[in-house]
N, C-alpha and C positions, 0 to 999 in steps of 0.2 A: 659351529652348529647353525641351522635353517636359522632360529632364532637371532640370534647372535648375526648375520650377515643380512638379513633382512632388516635389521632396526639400524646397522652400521652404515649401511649405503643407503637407509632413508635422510637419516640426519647427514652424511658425505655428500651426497647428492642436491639436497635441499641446500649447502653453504655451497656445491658449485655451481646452481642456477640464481643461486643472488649474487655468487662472485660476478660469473660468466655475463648475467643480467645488468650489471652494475657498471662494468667495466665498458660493454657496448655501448651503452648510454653515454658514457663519459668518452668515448672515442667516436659517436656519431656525434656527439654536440661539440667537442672540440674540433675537431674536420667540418663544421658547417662552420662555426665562426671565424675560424684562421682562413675558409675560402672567402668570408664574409669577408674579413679584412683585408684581404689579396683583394678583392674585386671594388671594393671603396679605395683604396690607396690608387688601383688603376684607374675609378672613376676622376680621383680628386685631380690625377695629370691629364686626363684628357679635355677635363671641364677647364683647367689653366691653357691648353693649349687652342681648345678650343677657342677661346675666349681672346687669347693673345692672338690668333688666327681671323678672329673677327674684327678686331681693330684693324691689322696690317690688309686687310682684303677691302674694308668697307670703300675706300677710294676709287677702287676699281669697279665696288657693284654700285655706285652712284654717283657720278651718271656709270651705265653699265659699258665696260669694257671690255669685251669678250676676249682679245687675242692679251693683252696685259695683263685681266685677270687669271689666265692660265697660267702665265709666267710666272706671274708673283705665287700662287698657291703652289705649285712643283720646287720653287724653291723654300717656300716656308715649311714645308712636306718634308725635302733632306733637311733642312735645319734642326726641324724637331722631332723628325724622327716618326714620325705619325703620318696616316695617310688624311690628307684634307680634302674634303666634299663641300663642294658650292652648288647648293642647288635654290632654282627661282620656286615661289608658291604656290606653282601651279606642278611643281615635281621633274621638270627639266634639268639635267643636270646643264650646269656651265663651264663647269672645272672640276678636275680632278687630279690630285699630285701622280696617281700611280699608274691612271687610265685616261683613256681618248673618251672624252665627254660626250662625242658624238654616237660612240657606239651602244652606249648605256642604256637601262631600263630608267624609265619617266621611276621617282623616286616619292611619288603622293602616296604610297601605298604604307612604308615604310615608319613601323611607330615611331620613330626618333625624329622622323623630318614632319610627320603629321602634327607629334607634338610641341616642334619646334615652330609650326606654321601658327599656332590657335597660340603663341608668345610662350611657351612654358619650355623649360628644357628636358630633351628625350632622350630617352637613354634606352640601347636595346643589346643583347647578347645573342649571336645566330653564325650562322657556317656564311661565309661571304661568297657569291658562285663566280665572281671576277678574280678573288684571290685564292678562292678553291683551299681554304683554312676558317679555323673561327675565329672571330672577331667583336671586339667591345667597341660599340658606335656609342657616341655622343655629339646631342647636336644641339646648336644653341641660336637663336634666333638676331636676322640683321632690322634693327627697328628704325623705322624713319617716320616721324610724327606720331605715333603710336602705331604703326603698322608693320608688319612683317613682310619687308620687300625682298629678301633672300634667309635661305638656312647657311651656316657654315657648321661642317659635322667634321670631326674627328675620329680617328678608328685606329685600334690598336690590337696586334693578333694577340690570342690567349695561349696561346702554345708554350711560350717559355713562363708565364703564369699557371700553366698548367703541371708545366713537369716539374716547377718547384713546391707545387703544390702535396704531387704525387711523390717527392723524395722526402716532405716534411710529412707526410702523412703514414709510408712505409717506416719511420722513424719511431712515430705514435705511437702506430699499430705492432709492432714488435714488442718495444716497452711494455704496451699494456699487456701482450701477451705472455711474456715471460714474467711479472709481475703477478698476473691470475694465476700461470701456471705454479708460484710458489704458492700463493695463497690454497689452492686448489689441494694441494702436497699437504700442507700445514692441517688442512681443515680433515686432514684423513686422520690425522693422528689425534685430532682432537677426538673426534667421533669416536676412535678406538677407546680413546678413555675414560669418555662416558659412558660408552656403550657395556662396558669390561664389568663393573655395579653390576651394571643394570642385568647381566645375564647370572651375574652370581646368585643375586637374589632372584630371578625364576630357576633356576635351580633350586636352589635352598626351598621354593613356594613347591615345587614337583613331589619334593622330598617330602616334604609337609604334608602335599594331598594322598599320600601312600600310607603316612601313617608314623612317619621316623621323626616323630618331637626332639630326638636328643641331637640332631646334628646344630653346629651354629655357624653365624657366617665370620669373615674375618671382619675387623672392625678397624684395620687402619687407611680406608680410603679416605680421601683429603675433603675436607667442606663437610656440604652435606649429605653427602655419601655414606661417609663415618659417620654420620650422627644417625643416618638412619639403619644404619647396621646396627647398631647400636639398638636401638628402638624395638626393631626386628627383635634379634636377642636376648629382650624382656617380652618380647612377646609372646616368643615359645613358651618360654619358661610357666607363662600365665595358663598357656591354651590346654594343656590337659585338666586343670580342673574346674574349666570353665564349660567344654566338651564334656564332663560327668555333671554337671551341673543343667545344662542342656539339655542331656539326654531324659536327667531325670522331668526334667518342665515339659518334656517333649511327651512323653508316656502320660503325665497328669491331664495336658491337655488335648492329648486324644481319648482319653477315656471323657473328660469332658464334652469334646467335641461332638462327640459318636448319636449325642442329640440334642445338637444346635439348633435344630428347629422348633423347637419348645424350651420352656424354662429348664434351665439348668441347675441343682445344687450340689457343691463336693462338700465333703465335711469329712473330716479326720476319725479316727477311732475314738479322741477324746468326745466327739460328735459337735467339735467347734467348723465354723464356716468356713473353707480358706477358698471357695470359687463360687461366684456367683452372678449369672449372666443378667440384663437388663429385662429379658420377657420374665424370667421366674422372677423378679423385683416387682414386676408390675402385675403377675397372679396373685403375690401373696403380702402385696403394699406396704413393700418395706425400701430403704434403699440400699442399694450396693456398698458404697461405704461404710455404712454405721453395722451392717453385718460382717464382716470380715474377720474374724479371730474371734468373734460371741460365739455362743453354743446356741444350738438350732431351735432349744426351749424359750430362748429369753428372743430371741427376734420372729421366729413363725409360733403366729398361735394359731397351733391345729393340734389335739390330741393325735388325731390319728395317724398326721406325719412324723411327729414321734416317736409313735411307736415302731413305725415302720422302719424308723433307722436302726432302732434298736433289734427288731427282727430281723432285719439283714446283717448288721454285725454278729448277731449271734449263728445264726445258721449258712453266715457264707456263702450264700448267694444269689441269685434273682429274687425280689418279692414282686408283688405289683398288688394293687388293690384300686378303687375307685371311694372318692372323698367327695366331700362337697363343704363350702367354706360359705360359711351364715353371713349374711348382709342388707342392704338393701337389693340387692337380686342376687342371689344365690347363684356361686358359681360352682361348676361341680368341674369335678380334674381326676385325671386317670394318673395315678402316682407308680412309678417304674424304678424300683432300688436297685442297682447294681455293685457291684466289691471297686473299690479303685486301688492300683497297684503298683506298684514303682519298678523300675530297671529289673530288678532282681524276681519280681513276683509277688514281694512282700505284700499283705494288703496295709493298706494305711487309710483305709476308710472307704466311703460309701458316698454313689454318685445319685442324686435325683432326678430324673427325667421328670414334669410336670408338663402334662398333655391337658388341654382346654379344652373341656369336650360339652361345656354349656351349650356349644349351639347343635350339639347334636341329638342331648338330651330333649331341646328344644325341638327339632324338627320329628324326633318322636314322640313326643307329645302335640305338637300339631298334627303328625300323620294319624295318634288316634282319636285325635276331638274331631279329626275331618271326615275320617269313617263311620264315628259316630253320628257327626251331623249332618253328612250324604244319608245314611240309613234314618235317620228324624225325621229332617227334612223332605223326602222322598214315603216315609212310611203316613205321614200325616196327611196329605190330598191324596195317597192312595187308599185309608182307611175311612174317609170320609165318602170318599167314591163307593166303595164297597154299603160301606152303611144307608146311602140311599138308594142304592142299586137293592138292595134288600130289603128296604122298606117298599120300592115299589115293585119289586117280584110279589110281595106279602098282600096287595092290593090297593096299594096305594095308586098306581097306576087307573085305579077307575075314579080319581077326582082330579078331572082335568087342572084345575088348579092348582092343588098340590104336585101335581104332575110337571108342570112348565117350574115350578119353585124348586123345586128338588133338581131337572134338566138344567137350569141356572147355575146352581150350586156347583153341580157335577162337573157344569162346561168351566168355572172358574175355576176348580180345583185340579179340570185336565190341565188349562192355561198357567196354572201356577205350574204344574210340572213340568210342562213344556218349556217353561222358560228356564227353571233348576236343570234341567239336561241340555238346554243349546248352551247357556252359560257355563256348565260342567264341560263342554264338548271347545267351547271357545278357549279357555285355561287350557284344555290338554295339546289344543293347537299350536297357541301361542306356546308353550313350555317346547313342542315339538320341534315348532321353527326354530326357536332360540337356540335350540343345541342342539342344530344340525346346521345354525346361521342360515338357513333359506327364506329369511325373510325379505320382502319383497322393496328396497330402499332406494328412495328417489330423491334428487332434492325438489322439493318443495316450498310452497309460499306458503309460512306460519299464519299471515293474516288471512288467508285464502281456507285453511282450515277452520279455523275460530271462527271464523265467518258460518264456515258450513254447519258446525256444534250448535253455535246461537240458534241457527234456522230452523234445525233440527227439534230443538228445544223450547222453539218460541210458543207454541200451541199450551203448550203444557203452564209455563209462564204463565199466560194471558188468565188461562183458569181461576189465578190465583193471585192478578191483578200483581205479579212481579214485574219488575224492569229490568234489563238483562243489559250490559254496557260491556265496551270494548274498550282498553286503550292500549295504544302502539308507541311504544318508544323511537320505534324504526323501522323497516321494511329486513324480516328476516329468512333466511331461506336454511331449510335445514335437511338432515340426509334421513328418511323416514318414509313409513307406509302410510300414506295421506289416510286411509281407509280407518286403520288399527289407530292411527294418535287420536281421529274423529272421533271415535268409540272412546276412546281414554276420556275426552274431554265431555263429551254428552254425559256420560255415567259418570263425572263429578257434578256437573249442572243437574243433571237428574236429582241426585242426592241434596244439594244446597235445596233446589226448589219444594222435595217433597220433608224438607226438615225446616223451610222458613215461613213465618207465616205470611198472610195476604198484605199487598204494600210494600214490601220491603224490595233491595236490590240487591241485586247479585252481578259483579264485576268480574273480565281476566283481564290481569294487565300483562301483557309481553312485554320481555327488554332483553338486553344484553348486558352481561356483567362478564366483561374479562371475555373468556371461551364461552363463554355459558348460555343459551338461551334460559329465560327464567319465567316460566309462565303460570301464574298465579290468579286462584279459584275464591275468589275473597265474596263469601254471604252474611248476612245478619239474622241465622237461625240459631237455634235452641243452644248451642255450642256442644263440644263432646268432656265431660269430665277429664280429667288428666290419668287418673287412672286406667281409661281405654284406651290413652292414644295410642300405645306400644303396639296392641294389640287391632285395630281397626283395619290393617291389613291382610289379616287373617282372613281365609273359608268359613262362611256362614257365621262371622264373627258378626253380634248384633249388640249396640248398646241399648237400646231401645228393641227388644224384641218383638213387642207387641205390636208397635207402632209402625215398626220395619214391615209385619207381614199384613196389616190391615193396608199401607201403603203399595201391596205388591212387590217389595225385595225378598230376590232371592236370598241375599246376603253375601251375594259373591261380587257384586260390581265395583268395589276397591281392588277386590285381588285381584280382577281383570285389569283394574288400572291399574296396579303395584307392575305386575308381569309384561305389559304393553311399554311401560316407560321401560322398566330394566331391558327388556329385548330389541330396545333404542339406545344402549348404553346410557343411560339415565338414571336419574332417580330421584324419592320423591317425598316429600317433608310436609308434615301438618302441624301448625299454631291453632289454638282455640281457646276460646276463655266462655265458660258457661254463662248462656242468658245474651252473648252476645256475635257468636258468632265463629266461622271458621276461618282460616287460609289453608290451602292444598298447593303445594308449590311444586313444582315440575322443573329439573334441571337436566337441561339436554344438551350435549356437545354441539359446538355452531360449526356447518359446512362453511372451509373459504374457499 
């Protein structure tokens, strides 16, 4: 089988490239040593000869005797068998047992006479072009007072070191190779018998994934082969009611699943808890634990999810209603009953979707306190406009006095409007940009801004004998529209100045915290009760109404600033303690 012949000749394969691998190593490093010692054994007779050659010649190279040094080297040459070289320091040869001295190459060139000149002895292996063979030279230096007045060298062909090299080597290399070749042979049958398991049991697994539980495998293979057949064979045994078991956990938790996005509760027909995810834990403040096998009365106190269980058990099928759960803020939930069912269909109880729909409740309740107080706000300098506009239709208009005092009024109350519809008109921009991301983002120098806020602001300040301070932790650059953060920043300072009284200081500190630029609107005004804070982000939301509109707020220059930071990915946190003061903290991602 593919299988079967593709796992047999991985494992075959793999024991013949470590045989194959192992066996060359061991027959190139034997073959380098045995030549290694062939070629020391030759050195150790050449250096004796040499050396004996240097004594029987010295006589003759001092004082130097050219026609009796010949004689004596040709015959010390047949004696021992080796060709002898006398050459002077300067690379002349003088003698030579094999050759006419005269016809020769000057021999300074020569690493064995070079090194035999500078006192060391030289040893070289090369094709000789006078014997037209190769040859192991050795040369050993002639010293007279410490100096080297001639070389005497030694040489000996490699050719019968060579071809006993190459019959001890053909010797080797056969061994090893009939040697692997067993091994090689061996390693197949092993593999078969590994391999032999190992296909029985992916069978047996094929068999398995079709659906056939009742086949088993044989269990007498040897080791742990047999042990895991064995294993296998309690395994089957186990897997169908472990696969009805599954399927049932499979169905429970798909109907849980189906909405994972919200809290989840299952509970049984007895209406005890057997599933219950971490978000519905954290709607209905209880834990996951300590509910599990309780009934839904004794861990959720809510009447009316109660009941609901109990109306979906009774009438079998979807309910849904809307709750709300008493607290210190009220949270309100869209409750979703469903039937839960098992393998068969059976029902066995009822699943809870818990939807958190606080913040939506919330935003409809702001959308109508905002229409409400767009239409207020807007209906009050137009009513007042109206009312002196018809006092001096009425004749009022012929006391100039009254005239220019009413014209006053009127031009403040257009002014007030005007500023309720550019700031109305600023929010539907900035709301605009941000979810369409066209806003305009540069990086920029944070001190460079702040800088610009103060200036902007300083006029207003001086009126009322504030002091306005900076301080910089460090030079920071951020990704934003210089124009929109100015604005963010003025309309806090606006605020501290027209809520702090005369003398006091108003500070921003910039810094860096981790990613964060962190810029902070810290004044010594009236402070805001804790009750507002939640809400001070709101449209036309006013703690001080009276005081807001004698001041000239529209009531919108937070949510200008709430909308400016968040459309910088930002955002934006207030501390305040009444009689003493605020902080407005601004946390913005830092450009690297």
């Amino acid at each position: 089988m593919p299988f079967r012949k593709r796992l047999i000749w991985r494992i075959y394969f793999s024991y013949l490239i470590v045989i194959i691998g192992s066996f060359s190593i061991i027959t190139w490093q034997a073959v380098k040593t045995i030549r290694q010692s062939f070629l020391n054994q030759l050195m150790n007779e050449l250096k004796s000869k040499a050396y004996l050659s240097e004594m029987v010649l010295k006589p003759f190279i001092d004082p130097l005797n050219e026609t009796e040094l010949l004689n004596a080297c040709r015959e010390f040459g047949i004696r021992s068998g080796a060709r002898i070289t006398v050459v002077l320091p300067r690379g002349r040869v003088v003698a030579d047992s094999l050759s006419d001295p005269g016809i020769m190459d000057n021999h300074s060139d020569r690493v064995e006479i070079a090194a035999a000149i500078r006192g060391e002895i030289g040893a070289a292996e090369r094709p000789s072009p006078t014997m037209q063979e190769k040859m192991l030279y050795l040369a050993v230096p002639v010293r007279k007072n410490q100096e080297t007045i001639a070389v005497v060298r030694a040489a000996s062909p490699m050719t019968a070191a060579d071809d006993a090299l190459r019959q001890l080597i053909f010797k080797f290399t056969t061994l090893a190779f009939l040697t692997a070749l067993g091994a090689a042979i061996l390693s197949y049958f092993v593999s078969l018998r590994i391999t032999r398991p190992v296909e029985d049991i992916a069978q047996w697994v094929r068999l398995l994934a079709r659906g056939d539980l009742g086949i088993r495998l044989r269990t007498f293979y040897p080791n742990e082969m047999g042990a895991l057949a064995v294993a296998v064979n309690d395994m089957a045994g186990q897997l169908k009611s472990r696969i009805d078991t599954i399927l049932m956990q499979r169905n429970e938790m798909a109907a849980v699943l189906s909405s994972i996005t919200e809290g989840i509760v299952a509970v049984d027909r007895e209406e005890k808890i057997i599933r219950m995810n971490n978000a519905a834990a954290a709607i209905l403040g209880c834990s996951v634990a300590a509910t599990l096998g309780r009934s839904i009365q004794e861990t959720v106190r809510s009447t009316p999810i109660h009941k609901l269980v109990k109306e979906a058990l009774e009438k079998h099928k979807l309910v849904e209603m809307q709750i709300t759960l008493p607290g210190e803020h009220d949270r309100h939930l869209n409750v979703r009953a469903t039937m839960l069912k098992d393998q068969t269909g059976s029902e066995r109880g009822v699943v809870l979707a818990l939807t958190d729909i606080t913040a939506i409740k919330r935003l409809e309740r702001v959308r109508k306190d905002f229409v409400a107080n767009v239409s207020h706000e807007i209906k009050t300098p137009i009513t007042a406009i109206k009312g002196f506009v018809e006092t001096l239709q009425e004749g009022g208009i012929d006391d100039p006095s009254q005239t220019a005092k009413f014209l006053s009024i009127i031009e403040r109350q257009v002014t007030r409007l005007e500023a309720i519809i550019e700031d109305l008109l600023i929010l539907s921009r900035l709301e605009q940009e941000s979810d369409q991301g066209s806003l305009r983002l540069q990086k920029s120098s944070l001190k460079e801004v702040i800088s610009s806020a103060l200036q902007a602001c300083e006029a207003m300040s001086m009126e009322k004998d504030i002091t306005l301070k900076a301080a910089f932790q460090e030079e920071l650059f951020l990704s934003m529209d210089a124009s929109l953060f100015e604005q963010a920043l003025v309309n806090l300072l606006d605020n501290a100045i027209k809520y702090s009284d005369r003398g006091k200081d108003i500070r921003i500190d910039a810094s860096r915290i981790e990613n964060e630029a962190v810029i902070s609107v810290i004044d010594e005004g009236c402070g805001i009760p804790r009750e507002h804070l939640p809400r001070i982000f709101e449209r036309f939301y006013r703690v001080d109404k009276a005081r807001s509109r004698e001041s000239g707020g529209t009531g919108l220059g937070l949510a200008i600033v709430k909308h400016i930071v968040q459309a910088h990915s930002g955002r934006i946190s207030v501390e305040s303690v009444p009689g003493k003061g605020s902080t407005f903290r601004i946390h913005l991602p830092v450009s690297e």
